[in-house]
C-alpha positions in Angstrom: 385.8 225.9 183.4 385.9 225.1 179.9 388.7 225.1 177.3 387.1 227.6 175.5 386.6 230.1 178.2 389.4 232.0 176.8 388.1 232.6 173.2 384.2 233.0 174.9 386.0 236.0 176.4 387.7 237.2 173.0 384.1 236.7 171.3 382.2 238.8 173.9 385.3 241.7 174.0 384.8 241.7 170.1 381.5 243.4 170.6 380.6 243.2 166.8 377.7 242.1 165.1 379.0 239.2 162.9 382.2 238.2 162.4 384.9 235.5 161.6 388.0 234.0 163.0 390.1 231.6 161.6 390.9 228.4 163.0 394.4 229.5 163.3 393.3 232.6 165.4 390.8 230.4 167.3 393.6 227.8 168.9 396.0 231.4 169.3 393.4 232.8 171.4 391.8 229.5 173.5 395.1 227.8 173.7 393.9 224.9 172.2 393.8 223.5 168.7 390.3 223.5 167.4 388.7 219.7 167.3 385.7 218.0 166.9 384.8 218.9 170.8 384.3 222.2 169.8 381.1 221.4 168.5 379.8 220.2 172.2 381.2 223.8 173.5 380.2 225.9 171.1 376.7 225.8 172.9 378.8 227.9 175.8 378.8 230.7 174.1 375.1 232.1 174.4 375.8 232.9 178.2 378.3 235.3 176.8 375.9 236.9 174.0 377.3 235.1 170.8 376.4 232.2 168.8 378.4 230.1 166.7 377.3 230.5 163.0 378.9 229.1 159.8 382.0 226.3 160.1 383.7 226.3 157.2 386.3 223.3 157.0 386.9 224.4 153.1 388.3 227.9 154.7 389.0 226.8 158.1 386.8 229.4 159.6 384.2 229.8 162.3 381.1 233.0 162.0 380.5 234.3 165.3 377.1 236.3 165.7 375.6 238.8 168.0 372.6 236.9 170.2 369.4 239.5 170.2 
């Protein structure tokens, strides 16, 4: 079980295309503040259809897109 399972869940609910959270929302929804770790679990996130796009650290925001 991963830290993230939470927001994978949130991300594949979403059912949209494209779309952004914050990194506010992110730690809201997982639990857990958003670190440098999350670059290792980001990779997660195909089994539930999504990718992790664009990080932004300027806007402290992540892109999540649609696999396929």
């Amino acid at each position: 079980m991963s830290k993230y399972d939470a927001l994978w869940e949130y991300v594949k609910k979403n059912g949209q295309e494209s779309f952004p959270l914050t990194f506010e929302e992110i730690q809201e929804i997982a639990g857990v503040p958003i670190d440098h770790s999350f670059l290792k679990y980001k990779k997660e996130l195909t089994e539930y259809g999504y990718q992790v796009g664009k990080i932004s650290m300027k806007n402290e925001t992540v892109l999540f897109h649609k696999v396929g």
